[in-house]
N, C-alpha and C positions, 0 to 999 in steps of 0.2 A: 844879409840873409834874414829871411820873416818866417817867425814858427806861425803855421795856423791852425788854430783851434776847431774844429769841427763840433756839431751836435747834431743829435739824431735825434727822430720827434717818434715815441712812444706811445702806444695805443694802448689805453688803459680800458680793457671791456669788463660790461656789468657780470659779477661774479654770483655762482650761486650759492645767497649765504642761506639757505636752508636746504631739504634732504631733496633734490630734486625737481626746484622750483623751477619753472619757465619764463618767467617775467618778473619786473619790477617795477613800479612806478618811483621818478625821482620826484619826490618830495620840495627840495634846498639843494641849493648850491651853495658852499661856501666859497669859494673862489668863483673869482672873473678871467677870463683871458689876461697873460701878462703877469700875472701874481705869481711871486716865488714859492713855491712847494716842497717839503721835506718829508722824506722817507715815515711811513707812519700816519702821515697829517691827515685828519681827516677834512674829504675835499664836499662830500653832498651826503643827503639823509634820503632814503628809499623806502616804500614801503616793499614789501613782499606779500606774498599770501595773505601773512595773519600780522607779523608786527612790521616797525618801523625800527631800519638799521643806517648806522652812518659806516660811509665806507672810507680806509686808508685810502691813500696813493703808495705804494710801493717801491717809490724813487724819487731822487732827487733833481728837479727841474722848473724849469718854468711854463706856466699854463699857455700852450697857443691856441687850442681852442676847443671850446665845449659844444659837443655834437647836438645835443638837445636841449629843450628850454625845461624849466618846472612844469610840474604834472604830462610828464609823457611819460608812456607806458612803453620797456626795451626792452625785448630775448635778453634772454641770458647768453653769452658772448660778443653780445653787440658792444664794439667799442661806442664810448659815453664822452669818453674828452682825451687830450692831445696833450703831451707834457714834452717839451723840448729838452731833452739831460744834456748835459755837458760831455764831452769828450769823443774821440775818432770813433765813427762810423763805420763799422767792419765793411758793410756793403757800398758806401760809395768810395772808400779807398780803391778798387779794383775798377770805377769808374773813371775816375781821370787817367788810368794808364790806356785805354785803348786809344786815347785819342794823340799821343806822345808819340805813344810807342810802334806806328807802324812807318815815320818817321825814317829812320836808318834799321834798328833790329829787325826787320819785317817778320825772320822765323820765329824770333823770340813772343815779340807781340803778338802775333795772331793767335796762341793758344791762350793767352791770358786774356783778350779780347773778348776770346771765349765762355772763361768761366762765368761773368757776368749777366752772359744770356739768360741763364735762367733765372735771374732776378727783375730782368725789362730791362737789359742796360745795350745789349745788343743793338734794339732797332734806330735808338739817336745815332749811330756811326753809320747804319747802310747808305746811305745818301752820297756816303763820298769813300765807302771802302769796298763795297760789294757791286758796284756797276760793271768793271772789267770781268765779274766771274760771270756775267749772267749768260753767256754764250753756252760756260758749259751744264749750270743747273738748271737746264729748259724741264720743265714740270710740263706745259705750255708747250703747244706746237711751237718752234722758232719763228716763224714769220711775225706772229699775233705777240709774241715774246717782244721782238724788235720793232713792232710799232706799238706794244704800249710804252717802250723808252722812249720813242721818238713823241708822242703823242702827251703823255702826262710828265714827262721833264724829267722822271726818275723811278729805278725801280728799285720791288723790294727785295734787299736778299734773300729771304727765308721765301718762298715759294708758296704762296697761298693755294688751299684747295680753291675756295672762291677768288679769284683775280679780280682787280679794280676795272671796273667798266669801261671799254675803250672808246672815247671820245676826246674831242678838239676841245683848247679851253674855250673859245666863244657856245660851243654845242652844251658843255658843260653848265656855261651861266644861263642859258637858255633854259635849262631844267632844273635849274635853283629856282629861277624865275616866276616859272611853272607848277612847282609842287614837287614835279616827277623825280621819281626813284630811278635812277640809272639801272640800279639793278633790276630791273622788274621791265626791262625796256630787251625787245628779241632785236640784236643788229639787223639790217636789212648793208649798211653801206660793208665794200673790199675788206676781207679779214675781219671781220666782225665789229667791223669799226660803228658806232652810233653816229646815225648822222642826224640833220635837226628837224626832217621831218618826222625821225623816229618818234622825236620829242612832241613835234603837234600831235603826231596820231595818238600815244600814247596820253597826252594832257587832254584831248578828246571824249575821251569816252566818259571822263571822270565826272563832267555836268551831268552826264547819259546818267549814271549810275545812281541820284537819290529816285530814281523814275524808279527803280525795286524798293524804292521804298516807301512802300505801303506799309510797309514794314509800320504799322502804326502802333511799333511797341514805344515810338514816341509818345503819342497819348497816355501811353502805359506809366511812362514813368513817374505824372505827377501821382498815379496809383499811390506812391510811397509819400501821401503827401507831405515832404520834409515841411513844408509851412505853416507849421503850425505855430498858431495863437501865443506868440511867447509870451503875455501877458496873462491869459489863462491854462497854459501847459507848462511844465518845466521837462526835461528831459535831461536824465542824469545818465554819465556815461557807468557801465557795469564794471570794472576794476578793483584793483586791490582787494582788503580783506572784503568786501560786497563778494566780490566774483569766485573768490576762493568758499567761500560757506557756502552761496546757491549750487555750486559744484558739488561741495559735500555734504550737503542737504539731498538732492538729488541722488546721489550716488545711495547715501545710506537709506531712502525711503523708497527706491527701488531694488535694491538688493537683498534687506534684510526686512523677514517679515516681522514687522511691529505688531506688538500686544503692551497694550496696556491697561492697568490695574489700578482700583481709586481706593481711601481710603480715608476717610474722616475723623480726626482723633480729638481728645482735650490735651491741651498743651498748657494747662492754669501752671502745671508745676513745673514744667519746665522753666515757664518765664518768669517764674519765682530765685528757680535757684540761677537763672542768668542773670538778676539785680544781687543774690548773696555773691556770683562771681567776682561783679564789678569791685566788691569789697573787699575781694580778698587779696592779701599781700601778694599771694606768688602770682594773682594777675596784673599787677599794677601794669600799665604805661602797654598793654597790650589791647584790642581789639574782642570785645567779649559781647555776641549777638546769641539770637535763636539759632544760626548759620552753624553758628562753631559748634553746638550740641548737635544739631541735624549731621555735622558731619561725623561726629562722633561715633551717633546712633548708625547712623549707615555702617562705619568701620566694622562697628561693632557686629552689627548683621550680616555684613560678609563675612568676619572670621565666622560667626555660625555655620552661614551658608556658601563654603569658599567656591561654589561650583558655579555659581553666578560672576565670579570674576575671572572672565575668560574668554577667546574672542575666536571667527570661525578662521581657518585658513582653507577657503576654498581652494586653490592650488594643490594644495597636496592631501584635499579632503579630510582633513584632521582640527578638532575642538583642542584651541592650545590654553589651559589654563595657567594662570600668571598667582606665583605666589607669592606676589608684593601686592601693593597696591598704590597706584598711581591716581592719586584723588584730582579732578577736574573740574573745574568752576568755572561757569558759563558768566562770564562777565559783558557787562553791554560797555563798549567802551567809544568815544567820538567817532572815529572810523569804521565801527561796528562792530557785532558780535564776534569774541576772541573766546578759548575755553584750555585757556595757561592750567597746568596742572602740582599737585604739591607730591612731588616724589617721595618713595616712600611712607606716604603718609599713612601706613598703619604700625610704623613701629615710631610712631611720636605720641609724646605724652601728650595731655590739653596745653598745658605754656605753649609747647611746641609748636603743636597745631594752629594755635589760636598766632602765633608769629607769623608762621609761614602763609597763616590765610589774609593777615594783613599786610605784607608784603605783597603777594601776590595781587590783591586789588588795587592799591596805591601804582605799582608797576604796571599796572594794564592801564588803570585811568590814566596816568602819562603819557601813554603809548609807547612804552622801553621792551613792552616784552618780547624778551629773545625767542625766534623759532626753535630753541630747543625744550624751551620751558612748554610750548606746545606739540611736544611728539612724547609716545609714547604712554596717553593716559588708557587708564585700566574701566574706569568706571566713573559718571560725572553728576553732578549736581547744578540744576537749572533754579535760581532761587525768582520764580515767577511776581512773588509777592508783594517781592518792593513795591510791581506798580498796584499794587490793590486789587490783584486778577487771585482767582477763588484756586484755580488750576489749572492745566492743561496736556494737551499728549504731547509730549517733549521726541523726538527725534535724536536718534541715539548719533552717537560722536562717532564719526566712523571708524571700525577697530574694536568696536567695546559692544559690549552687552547687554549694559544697562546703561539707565538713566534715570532720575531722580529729583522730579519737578514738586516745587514747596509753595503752597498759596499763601495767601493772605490770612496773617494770625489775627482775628474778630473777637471781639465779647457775641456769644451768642446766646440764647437759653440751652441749657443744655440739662440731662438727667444726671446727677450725682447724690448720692446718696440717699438714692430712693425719691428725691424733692426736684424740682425743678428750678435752674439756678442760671445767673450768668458765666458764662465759663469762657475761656479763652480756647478759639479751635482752629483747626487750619486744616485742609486738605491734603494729601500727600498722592500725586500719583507715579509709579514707573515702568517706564515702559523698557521691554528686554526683545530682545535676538529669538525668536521664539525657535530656528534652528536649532540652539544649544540649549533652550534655557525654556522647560517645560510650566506648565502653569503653574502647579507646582511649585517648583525651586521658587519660583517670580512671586507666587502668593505668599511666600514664609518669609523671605526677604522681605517685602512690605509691609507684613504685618508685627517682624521684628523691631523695624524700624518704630512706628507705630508705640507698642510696648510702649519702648523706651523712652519714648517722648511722652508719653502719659504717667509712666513711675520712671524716672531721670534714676531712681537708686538703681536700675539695672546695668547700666552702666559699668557700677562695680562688680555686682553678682555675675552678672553672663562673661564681664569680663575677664 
């Protein structure tokens, strides 16, 4: 006597590992077809919207096969790969009894026969179990019933609305032969039988038919001229975080009305006390920019002005102000612009801050960053300057209020005390939701900021 083993091939589809996504691009594959797989393992790397995630497999098996190559873009529930698991098959057990069991138990079997049906196990046995009933489930005149038996060698049990086209097999290869659609053919021969002039007339007309077409949307087509110059064009497919920003760029520059506010300050002291930082003990081995004081100064200017950190909820027509603050930082990262944000970041001290902002960059530049690190920011910081650009109108994140663009910190001549001198300056502009956020509110926020960056000891005082 032989035990046999059975396994069942598993379809592992792309999950969605963010709040709602709709696609994925896979990245990596770490397995090949044939490679053994455990519970847990991680099998490929994907991108989503905005970060890059590796996915578990969920069970224990072996890989038979992977649906797609690197860089294709899959819905979300699209099975992605095949794992074969080990162990009996609930649904193909009930498949080898139909074929036993009508044998001697005939009553027993045909209910069990049955339950299979609705999995596709039914139609492999009609061929040699359902031919004796066809007399009485005539769907089908009976005449036309008894010669498509006689005519195609076999019929179906289950009674199709659309029936298989009545023809001889030599009339049949004739319209293989042909092109022609059986179905699309009106019988003319006894009982609606297809005979094989059916077949010329119908393969006939088909030469006739490009004569409508003038149809010169042929010419039309090189319209689109796919050939282009690959030597002087490049043509990049729109996907991943690219696809997900122009969507939310889009979205938030026509929904919400942008205003934005400029403001020119001296930062000599600032960038004074961000070299005393770098010296001080309680900052060692951390991250200490113009950044981490700009974001301070922001914090700092929202607890003044907390009505700026708040967002619209057109749905239910209500201004919902957030009394945290989820600080957001417009990072430029290889696969493009990300805007990871630091939770909580108004009840952090500077150590704190200045951690979580170095984190936070280090994780985007690898491309690690979790889609949760990217939900739910309050308010963002676009740090322009790096590249040497004076300033700009920043485009708010969608969700939020403001936003908070930083140029380029210059020696310039500047007026200080009464004398004209070189001074270190930068630009600040931000632009707000002008729904919620009146010129007003938007001017004292930025000129708060501002301050603070000119006398750094407010910091303390306002705070």
């Amino acid at each position: 006597m032989t035990t046999m083993t059975q396994a069942s091939v598993r379809e592992f589809k792309m999950p969605d590992v963010g709040e709602g996504l709709t696609e994925a691009e896979i990245l990596k594959w770490y397995v090949q077809p044939g490679d053994t797989v455990t519970d847990g393992q991680v099998v490929c790397e994907v991108e989503t919207a905005k970060a890059a995630v590796e996915l578990p497999i969920p069970y224990d098996g072996v890989v038979r096969e992977l649906h797609f190559p690197e860089g294709t873009t899959v819905d979300v529930g699209t099975s992605i790969i095949a794992v074969e698991v080990a162990g009996a098959a609930p649904a193909e057990a009930p498949a080898e009894q139909p074929e036993a069991a009508p044998e001697e138990p005939e009553p027993e079997a045909k209910p069990q026969a049955r339950q299979p049906v609705l999995v596709g196990y039914g139609v492999s046995t009609s061929s040699t179990k359902r031919r004796p009933r066809k007399g009485p489930e005539v769907t089908v005149p009976a005449p036309a019933q008894a010669i498509q038996t006689e005519l195609n060698g076999h019929g179906h049990g289950t009674v199709a609305e659309k029936p298989r086209p009545l023809a001889k097999p030599p009339v049949r290869k004739l319209a293989k032969d042909l092109g022609v659609d059986l179905a699309t053919i009106t019988p003319s021969g006894p009982d609606g039988v297809i005979t094989r002039d059916d077949v010329h007339a119908a393969a006939t007309p088909k030469p006739a038919e490009p004569a409508p077409a003038p149809v010169a949307a042929a010419p039309v087509t090189p319209a689109p001229v796919a050939s282009y110059d690959g030597t002087r064009e490049t043509r990049i497919p729109v996907k991943g975080v690219r696809k997900a920003t122009a969507a939310a760029m889009v979205g938030s520059a026509f929904t919400a009305p942008h205003v934005t506010e400029f403001v020119t300050v001296d930062v000599t002291r600032t960038m004074k006390l961000v070299e005393e930082l770098k010296q001080d003990k309680e900052m060692q081995g951390l991250r200490v920019n113009p950044l981490l004081l700009i974001a301070k100064a922001l914090l700092v200017a929202i607890r003044r002005n907390p009505e700026i950190n708040a967002s619209w909820d057109e749905a239910n027509q209500e201004i919902v102000q957030k009394h945290y603050v989820n600080l957001g930082i417009a990072a430029a990262t290889p696969r493009g612009l990300i805007v990871p944000n630091i939770k909580d970041a108004h009840d952090k001290t500077l150590p704190q801050l200045a951690a979580a902002l170095g984190e936070l960059v280090s994780t985007a530049r690898e491309g690690k960053t979790s889609p949760a690190a990217m939900q739910g920011g309050t308010v963002t910081i676009t740090n322009v300057g790096v590249f040497g650009v004076d300033t700009g109108t920043p485009i708010l994140n969608p969700g939020e209020s403001a936003i908070l663009a930083v140029g380029a910190i210059k020696l310039q001549p500047w007026v200080h005390k009464g004398k004209v001198k070189p001074r270190q300056v930068t630009t600040l502009a931000l632009s707000f939701d002008h729904r919620l956020v009146d010129g007003e509110l938007g001017s004292k926020v930025l000129a708060d900021v501002a301050a603070i960056l000119e006398q750094p000891k407010r910091l303390i005082t306002w705070a």
